[in-house]
Steps between C-alpha positions, in 0.01 A plus 500: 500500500435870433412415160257245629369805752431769243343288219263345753450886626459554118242273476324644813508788401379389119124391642453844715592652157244311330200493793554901449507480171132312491391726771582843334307352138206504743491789636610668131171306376309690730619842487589508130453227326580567142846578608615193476459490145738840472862309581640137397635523833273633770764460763779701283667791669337708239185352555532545912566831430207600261257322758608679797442858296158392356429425915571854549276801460647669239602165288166475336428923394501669172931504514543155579611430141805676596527366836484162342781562265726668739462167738552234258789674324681505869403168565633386158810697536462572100566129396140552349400703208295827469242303283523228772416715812241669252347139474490461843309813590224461219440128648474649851271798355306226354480320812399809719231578295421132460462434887600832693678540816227468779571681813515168676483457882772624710515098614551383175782775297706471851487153454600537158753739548640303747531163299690693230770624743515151616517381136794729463681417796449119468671558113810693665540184722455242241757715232732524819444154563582364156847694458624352822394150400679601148785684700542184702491171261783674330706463750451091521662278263280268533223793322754597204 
């Protein structure tokens, strides 16, 4: 039975993550749309993370290249390369000066800003989620 509980919570919890998901590539399209284009992943920690500084006032400014590198190499916790991370900040150069940053409505980057701390939390649940399920079926024969 609580097997039965938490995968159908999984599941729940599954199409808020996507709805989100669809919702935040809208609002991304309109405030900077060549960013997509930037990560395989858009909804990657790293990703998340490089967002959320572009958003901010001083993550688009003449020292954002090392801004950019000092947030991806946390979020990556050095499983990437130097030449990797330097990949990633040309393509988001690229992308700022393809489509820059517009100082979008207070409406719209709250809105933003606000999906991607949903996006986070709703990935905490489902990761949570998905080791009890694992944490559980071990424990039934009938699983092994």
């Amino acid at each position: 039975m609580d097997l039965q509980f938490i995968t159908r919570q999984h599941e729940f919890i599954t199409s808020l993550y996507v709805q989100a998901k669809l919702n935040t590539r809208s609002l991304i399209d309109q405030v900077f749309p060549s960013y997509s284009g930037v990560f395989k992943d858009l909804f990657s920690q790293t990703s998340i993370n490089l967002l959320e500084l572009c958003l901010s006032a001083e993550g688009i400014s003449e020292q954002s290249n090392e801004l950019w590198k000092e947030v991806i190499g946390k979020s990556t916790k050095v499983s990437r390369s130097a030449p990797w991370m330097q990949k990633k900040v040309d393509m988001l150069k690229a992308a700022v000066t393809l489509n820059p940053v517009q100082r979008v409505s207070y409406g719209l980057e709250t809105a933003l800003r606000s999906m991607l701390t949903t996006i986070r939390a709703l990935q905490t649940q489902l990761a949570e989620l998905e080791k009890l399920i694992k944490e559980l079926a071990e424990t039934m024969p009938e699983v092994s």
